[in-house]
C-alpha positions as CSV (number, residue, x, y, z in Angstrom):
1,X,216.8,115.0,251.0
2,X,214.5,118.2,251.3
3,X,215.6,121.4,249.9
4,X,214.7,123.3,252.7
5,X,215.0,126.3,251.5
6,X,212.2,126.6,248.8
7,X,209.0,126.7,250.5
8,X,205.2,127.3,248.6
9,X,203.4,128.7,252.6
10,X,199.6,129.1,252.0
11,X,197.3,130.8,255.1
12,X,194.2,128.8,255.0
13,X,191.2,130.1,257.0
14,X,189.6,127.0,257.8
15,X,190.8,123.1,257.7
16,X,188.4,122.1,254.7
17,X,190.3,124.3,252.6
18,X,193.5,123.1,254.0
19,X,192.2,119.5,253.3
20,X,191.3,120.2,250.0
21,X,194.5,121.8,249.4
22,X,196.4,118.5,250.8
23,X,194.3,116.7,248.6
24,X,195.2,118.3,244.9
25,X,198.4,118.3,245.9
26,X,198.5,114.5,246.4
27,X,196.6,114.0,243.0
28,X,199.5,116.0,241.2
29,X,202.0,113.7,242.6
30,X,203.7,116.2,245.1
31,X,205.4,114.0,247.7
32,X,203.8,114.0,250.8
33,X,206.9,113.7,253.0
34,X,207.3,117.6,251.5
35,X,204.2,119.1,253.0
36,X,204.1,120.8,256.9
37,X,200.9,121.3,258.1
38,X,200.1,123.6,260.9
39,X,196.7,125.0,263.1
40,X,195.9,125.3,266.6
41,X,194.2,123.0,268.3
42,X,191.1,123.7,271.2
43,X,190.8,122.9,274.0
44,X,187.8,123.6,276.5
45,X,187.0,122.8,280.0
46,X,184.4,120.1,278.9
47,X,186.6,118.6,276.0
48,X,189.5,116.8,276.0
49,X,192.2,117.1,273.3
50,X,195.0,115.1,272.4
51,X,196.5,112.5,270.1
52,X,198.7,109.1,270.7
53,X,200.0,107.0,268.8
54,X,199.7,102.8,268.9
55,X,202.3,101.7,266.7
56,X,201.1,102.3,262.8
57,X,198.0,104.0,264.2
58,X,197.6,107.8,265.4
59,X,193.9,108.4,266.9
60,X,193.1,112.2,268.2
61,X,190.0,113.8,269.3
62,X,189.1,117.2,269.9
63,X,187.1,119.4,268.2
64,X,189.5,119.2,265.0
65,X,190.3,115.5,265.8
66,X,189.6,113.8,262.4
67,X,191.2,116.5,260.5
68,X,194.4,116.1,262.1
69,X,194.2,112.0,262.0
70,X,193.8,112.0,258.5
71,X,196.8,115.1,258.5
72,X,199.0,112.6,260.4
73,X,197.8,109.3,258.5
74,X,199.3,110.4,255.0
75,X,202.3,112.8,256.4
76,X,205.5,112.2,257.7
77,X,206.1,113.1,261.5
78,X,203.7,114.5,264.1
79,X,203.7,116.4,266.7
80,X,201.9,118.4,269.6
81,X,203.3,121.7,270.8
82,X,201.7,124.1,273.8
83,X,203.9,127.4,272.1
84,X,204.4,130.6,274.9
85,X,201.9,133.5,273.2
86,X,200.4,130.5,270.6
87,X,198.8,128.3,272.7
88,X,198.2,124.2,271.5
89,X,199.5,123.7,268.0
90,X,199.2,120.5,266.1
91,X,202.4,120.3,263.5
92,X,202.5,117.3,260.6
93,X,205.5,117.1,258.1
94,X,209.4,117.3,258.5
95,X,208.4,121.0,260.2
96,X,208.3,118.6,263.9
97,X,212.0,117.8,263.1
98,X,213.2,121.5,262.1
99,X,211.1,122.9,265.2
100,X,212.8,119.8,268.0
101,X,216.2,121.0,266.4
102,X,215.7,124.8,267.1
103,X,214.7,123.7,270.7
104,X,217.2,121.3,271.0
105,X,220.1,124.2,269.5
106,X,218.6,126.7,271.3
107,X,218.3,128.9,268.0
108,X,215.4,130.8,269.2
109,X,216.5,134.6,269.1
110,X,215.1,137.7,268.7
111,X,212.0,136.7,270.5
112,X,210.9,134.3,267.9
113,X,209.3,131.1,269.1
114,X,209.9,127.2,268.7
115,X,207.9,127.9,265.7
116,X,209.2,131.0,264.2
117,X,212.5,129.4,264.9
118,X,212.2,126.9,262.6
119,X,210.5,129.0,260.3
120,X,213.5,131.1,259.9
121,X,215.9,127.8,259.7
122,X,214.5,127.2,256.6
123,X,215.1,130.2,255.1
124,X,211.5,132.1,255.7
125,X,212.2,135.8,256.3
126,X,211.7,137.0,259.8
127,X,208.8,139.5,258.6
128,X,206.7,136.7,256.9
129,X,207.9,134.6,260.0
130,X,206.3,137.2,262.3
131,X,203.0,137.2,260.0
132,X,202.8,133.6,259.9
133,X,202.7,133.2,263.9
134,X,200.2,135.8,263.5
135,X,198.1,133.9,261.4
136,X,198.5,130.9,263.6
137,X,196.9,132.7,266.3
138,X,194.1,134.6,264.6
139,X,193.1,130.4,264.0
140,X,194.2,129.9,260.8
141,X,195.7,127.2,258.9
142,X,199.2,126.6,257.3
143,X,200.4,124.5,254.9
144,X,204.1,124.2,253.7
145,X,205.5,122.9,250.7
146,X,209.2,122.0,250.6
147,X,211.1,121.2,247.7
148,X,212.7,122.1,244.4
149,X,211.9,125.7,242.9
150,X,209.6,124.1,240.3
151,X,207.8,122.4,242.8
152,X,207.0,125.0,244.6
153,X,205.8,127.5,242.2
154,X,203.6,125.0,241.2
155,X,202.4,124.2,244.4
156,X,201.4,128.2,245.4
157,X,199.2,127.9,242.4
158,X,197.5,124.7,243.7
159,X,197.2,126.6,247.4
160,X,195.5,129.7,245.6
161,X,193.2,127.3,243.4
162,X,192.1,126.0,247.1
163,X,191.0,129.0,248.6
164,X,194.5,130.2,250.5
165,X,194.0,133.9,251.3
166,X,197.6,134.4,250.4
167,X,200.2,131.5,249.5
168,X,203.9,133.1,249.2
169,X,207.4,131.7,247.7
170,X,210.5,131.4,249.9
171,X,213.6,130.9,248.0
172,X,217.3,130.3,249.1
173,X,217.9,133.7,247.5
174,X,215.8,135.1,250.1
175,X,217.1,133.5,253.2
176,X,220.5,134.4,252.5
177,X,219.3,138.2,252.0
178,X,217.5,138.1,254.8
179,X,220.7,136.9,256.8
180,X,223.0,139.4,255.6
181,X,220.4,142.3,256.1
């Protein structure tokens, strides 16, 4: 079972660094059933993005296209989202499930979106929710660790080491504060 709410959230400014992060993080053992990523994906009039999904095999294409195969290949769950005020987002991890439950609840309040909903059901303050979706939209990259406190300090100092421009800890601590505030 996750411990959803301790989360390690590094902003990475390009999908190498994301990669890389993904990478170490694998290396140390971290399972990857734990991890989220996040990005936007383009689109243009003379390219066609999208993903599907043959059984054991997801294929995309776009300009991010191999990034996000080998994103899908070693995590668990998939999913793409066109979010209001976002635009396309590609979503890997056990983030898909927490987002299709704050649609399917209808916990999206306060003018948060699908995103920002699920965000904040898993204990990520509003105001680092609100920065996140930011980031997401200025084209950066997210990358969420889930688990046990340990694990997740640990983990922000393997997003810093690859190149995060911030990573932050979210503990339960902080969710309930942030509920009774």
């Amino acid at each position: 079972m996750l411990e959803k709410y301790n989360s390690a959230v590094g902003l990475f400014s390009n999908h190498e660094d994301a990669e890389h992060a993904v990478k170490d993080l694998e290396k140390c053992g971290y399972d990857m059933k734990k991890l989220s990523v996040i990005g936007k994906d383009y689109h243009s009039e003379e390219n066609v993005v999208g993903y599907y999904n043959t059984g054991d095999r997801m294929a995309t294409w776009g300009k991010f296209g191999l990034f996000w195969g080998w994103v899908w290949g070693i995590l668990f769950g998939s999913a793409f989202f066109l979010i209001p005020g976002i635009g396309p987002v590609m979503v890997g991890g056990p983030l898909v499930s927490w987002i299709l439950g704050a649609l399917e609840m209808s916990v999206i309040t306060g003018g948060l979106t699908a995103l920002g909903g699920a965000l904040a059901s898993i204990g990520i303050p509003e105001d680092s929710v609100l920065r996140y979706e930011t980031a997401l939209k200025a084209d950066k990259f997210i990358l969420i660790v889930h688990g046990s406190v340990q694990e997740v300090e640990k983990a922000r100092g393997i997003l810093m080491q690859n190149k995060a421009e911030e990573a932050n800890v979210h503990h339960e601590e902080t969710a309930k504060l942030s509920i009774m505030a």
